[in-house]
C-alpha positions as a printed NumPy array, in Angstrom:
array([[-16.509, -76.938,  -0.491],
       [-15.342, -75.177,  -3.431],
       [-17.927, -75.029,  -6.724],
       [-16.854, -76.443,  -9.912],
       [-16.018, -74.309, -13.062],
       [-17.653, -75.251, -16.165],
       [-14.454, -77.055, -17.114],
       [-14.239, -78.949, -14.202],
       [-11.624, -77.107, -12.247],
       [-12.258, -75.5  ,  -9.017],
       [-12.369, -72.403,  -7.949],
       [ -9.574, -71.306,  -5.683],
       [-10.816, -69.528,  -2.185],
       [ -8.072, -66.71 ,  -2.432],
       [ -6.064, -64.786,  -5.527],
       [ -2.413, -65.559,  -5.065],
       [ -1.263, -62.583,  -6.477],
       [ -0.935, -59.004,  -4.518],
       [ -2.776, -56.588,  -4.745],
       [ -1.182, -53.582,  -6.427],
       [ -0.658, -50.96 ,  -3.533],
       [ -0.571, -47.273,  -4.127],
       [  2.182, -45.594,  -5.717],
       [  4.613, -43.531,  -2.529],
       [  5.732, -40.247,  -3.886],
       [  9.179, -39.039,  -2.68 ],
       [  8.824, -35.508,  -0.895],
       [ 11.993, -33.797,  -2.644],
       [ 13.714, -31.778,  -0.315],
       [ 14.976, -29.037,  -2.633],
       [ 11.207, -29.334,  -4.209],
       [  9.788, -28.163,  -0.433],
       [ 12.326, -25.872,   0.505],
       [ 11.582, -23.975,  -3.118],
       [  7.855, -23.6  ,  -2.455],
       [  8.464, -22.092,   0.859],
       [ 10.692, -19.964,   0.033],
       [  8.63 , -18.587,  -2.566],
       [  5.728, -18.457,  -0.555],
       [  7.464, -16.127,   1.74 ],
       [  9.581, -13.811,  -0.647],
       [  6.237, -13.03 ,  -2.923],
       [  4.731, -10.882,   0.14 ],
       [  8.071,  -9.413,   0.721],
       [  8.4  ,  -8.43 ,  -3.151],
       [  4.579,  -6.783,  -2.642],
       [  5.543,  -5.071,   0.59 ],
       [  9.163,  -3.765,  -1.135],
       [  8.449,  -3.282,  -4.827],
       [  4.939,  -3.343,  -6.013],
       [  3.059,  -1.314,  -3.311],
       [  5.773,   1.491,  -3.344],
       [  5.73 ,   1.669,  -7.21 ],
       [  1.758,   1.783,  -7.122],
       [  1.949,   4.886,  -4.73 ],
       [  4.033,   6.904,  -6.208],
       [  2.279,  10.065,  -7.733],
       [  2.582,  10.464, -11.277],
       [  3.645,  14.187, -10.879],
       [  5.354,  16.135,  -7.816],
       [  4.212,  19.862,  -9.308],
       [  1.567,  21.069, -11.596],
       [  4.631,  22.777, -13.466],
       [  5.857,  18.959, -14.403],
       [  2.199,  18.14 , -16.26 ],
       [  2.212,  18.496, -19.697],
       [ -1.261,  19.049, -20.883],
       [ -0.588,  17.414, -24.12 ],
       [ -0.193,  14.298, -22.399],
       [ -3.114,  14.795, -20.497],
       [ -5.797,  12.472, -21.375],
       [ -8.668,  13.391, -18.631],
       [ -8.947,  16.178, -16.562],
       [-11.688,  15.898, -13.805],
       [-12.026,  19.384, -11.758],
       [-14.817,  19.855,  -8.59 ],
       [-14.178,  22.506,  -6.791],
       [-17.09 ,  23.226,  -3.117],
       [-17.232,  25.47 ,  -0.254],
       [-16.949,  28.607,  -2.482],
       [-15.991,  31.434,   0.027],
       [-19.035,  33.354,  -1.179],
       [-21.399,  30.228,  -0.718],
       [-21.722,  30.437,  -4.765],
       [-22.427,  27.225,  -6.54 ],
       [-19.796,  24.235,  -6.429],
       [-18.045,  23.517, -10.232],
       [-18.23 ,  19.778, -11.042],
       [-17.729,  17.532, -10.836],
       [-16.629,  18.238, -14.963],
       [-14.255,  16.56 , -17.096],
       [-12.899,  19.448, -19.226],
       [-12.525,  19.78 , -22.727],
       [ -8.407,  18.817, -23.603],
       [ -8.727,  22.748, -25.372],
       [ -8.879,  23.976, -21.522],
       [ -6.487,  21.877, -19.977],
       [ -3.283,  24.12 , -20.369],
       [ -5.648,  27.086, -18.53 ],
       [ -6.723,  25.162, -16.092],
       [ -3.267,  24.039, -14.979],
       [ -1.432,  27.333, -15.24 ],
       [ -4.021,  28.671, -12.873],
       [ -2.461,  26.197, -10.115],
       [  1.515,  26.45 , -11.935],
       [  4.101,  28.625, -10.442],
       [  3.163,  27.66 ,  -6.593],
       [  4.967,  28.057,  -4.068],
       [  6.604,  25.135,  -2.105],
       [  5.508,  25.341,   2.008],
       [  5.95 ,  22.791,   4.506],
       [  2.394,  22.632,   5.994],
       [ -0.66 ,  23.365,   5.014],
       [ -2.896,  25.49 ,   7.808],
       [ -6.363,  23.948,   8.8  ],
       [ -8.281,  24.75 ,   6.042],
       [-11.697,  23.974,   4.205],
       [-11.269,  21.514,   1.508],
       [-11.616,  23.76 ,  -1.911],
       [-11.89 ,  20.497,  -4.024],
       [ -9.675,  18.412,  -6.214],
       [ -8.1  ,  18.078,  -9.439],
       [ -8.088,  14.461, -11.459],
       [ -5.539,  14.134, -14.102],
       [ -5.176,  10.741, -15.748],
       [ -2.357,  10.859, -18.561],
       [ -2.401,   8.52 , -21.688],
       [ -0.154,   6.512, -20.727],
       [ -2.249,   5.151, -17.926],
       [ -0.546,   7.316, -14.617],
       [ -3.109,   8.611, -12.477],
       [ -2.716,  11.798, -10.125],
       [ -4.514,  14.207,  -7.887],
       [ -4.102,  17.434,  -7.036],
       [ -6.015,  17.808,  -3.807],
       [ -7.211,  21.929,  -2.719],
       [ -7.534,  23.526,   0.181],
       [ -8.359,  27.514,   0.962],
       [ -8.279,  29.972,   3.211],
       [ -8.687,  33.653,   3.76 ],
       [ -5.018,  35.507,   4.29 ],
       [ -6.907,  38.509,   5.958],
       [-10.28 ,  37.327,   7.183],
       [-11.557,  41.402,   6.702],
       [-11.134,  41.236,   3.08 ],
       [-13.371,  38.635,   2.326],
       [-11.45 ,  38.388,  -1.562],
       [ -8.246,  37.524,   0.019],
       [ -8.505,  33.699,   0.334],
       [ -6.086,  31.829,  -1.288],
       [ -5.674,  28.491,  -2.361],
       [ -3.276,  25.84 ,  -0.729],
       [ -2.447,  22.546,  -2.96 ],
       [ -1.208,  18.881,  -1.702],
       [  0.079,  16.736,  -3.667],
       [  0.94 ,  13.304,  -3.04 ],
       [  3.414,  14.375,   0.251],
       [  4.181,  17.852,  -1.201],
       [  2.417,  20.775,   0.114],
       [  1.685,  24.385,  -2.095],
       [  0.39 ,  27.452,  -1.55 ],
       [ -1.129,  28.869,  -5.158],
       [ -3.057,  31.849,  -6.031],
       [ -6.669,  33.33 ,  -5.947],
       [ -9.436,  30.87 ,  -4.64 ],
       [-11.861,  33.564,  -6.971],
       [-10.447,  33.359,  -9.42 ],
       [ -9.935,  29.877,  -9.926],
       [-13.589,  29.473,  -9.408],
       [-14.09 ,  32.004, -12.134],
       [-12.037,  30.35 , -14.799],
       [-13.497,  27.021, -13.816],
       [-17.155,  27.701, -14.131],
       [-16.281,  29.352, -17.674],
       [-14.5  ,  25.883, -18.273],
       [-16.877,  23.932, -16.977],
       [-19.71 ,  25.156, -19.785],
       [-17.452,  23.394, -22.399],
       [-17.013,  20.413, -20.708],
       [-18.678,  17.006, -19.647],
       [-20.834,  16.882, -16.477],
       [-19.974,  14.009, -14.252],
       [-22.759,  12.576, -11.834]])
């Protein structure tokens, strides 16, 4: 039985119109093959491109820094060969930054470095951002002189042998007074 409207029609038992269905969206080929593609080449580009690029030292020598472009220099130099007091680590004042490199300038090229203590390291951010270290090594050329040790330099792939491990301690601890203590 089928209940009256307030009219007097009746109510009908079903709605004669369909229902709406949901709207099918098309998968475009050329849309899909897009996406994939991209979604492979972007770890490709990273691999290739970026990752190489974000490697690369910002120097190959201490004879290519200009200290005028430097904006931070960071020294910390351990293991003194006298078992003296480590240096750092400091960032130096910019007036001591063209000593402090020309201490390590005019090194030698080698192709390996021998097994040696690490000395400490170098930090040298430029203002434009590039970032580099100068990693040091040392060892003693004649192990009965015990002011003979030297200092041996890598950086990035390239490998140095420099000058006086003494004396680079020296200069450094003088530096070091004018500079800002890093903990």
């Amino acid at each position: 039985m089928v209940a009256p409207y307030s009219d007097g029609e009746q109510e009908p038992y079903f709605n004669p119109e369909p229902l709406p269905q949901p709207r099918r969206h098309k998968v475009n080929t050329k849309w899909l093959i897009g996406l994939s593609a991209l979604t492979l080449l972007v770890p490709v580009f990273m691999l290739f491109v970026v990752f190489p690029w974000l490697e690369e030292p910002a120097f190959q020598s201490v004879d290519e820094i200009n200290p005028a472009d430097v904006e931070v220099l960071r020294v910390q130099l351990l293991n003194h060969p006298q078992g003296k007091d480590d240096v750092g680590p400091v960032d130096m004042n910019s007036a001591d930054f063209p000593v402090l490199l020309a201490a390590l300038s005019k090194a030698e090229k080698v192709d390996k470095i021998p097994s040696s203590p690490l000395l400490g390291e170098y930090r040298v951010r430029f203002k434009d951002s590039r970032r580099g270290t100068i990693r040091l090594y040392w060892q003693k050329a004649n192990p009965n002189q015990p002011d003979s040790a030297v200092i041996w330099m890598k950086i990035g792939s390239n490998k140095y042998r420099a000058g006086s491990v003494l004396e680079l301690y020296k200069l450094a601890g003088e530096c070091a007074s004018r500079g800002k203590l890093q903990r």
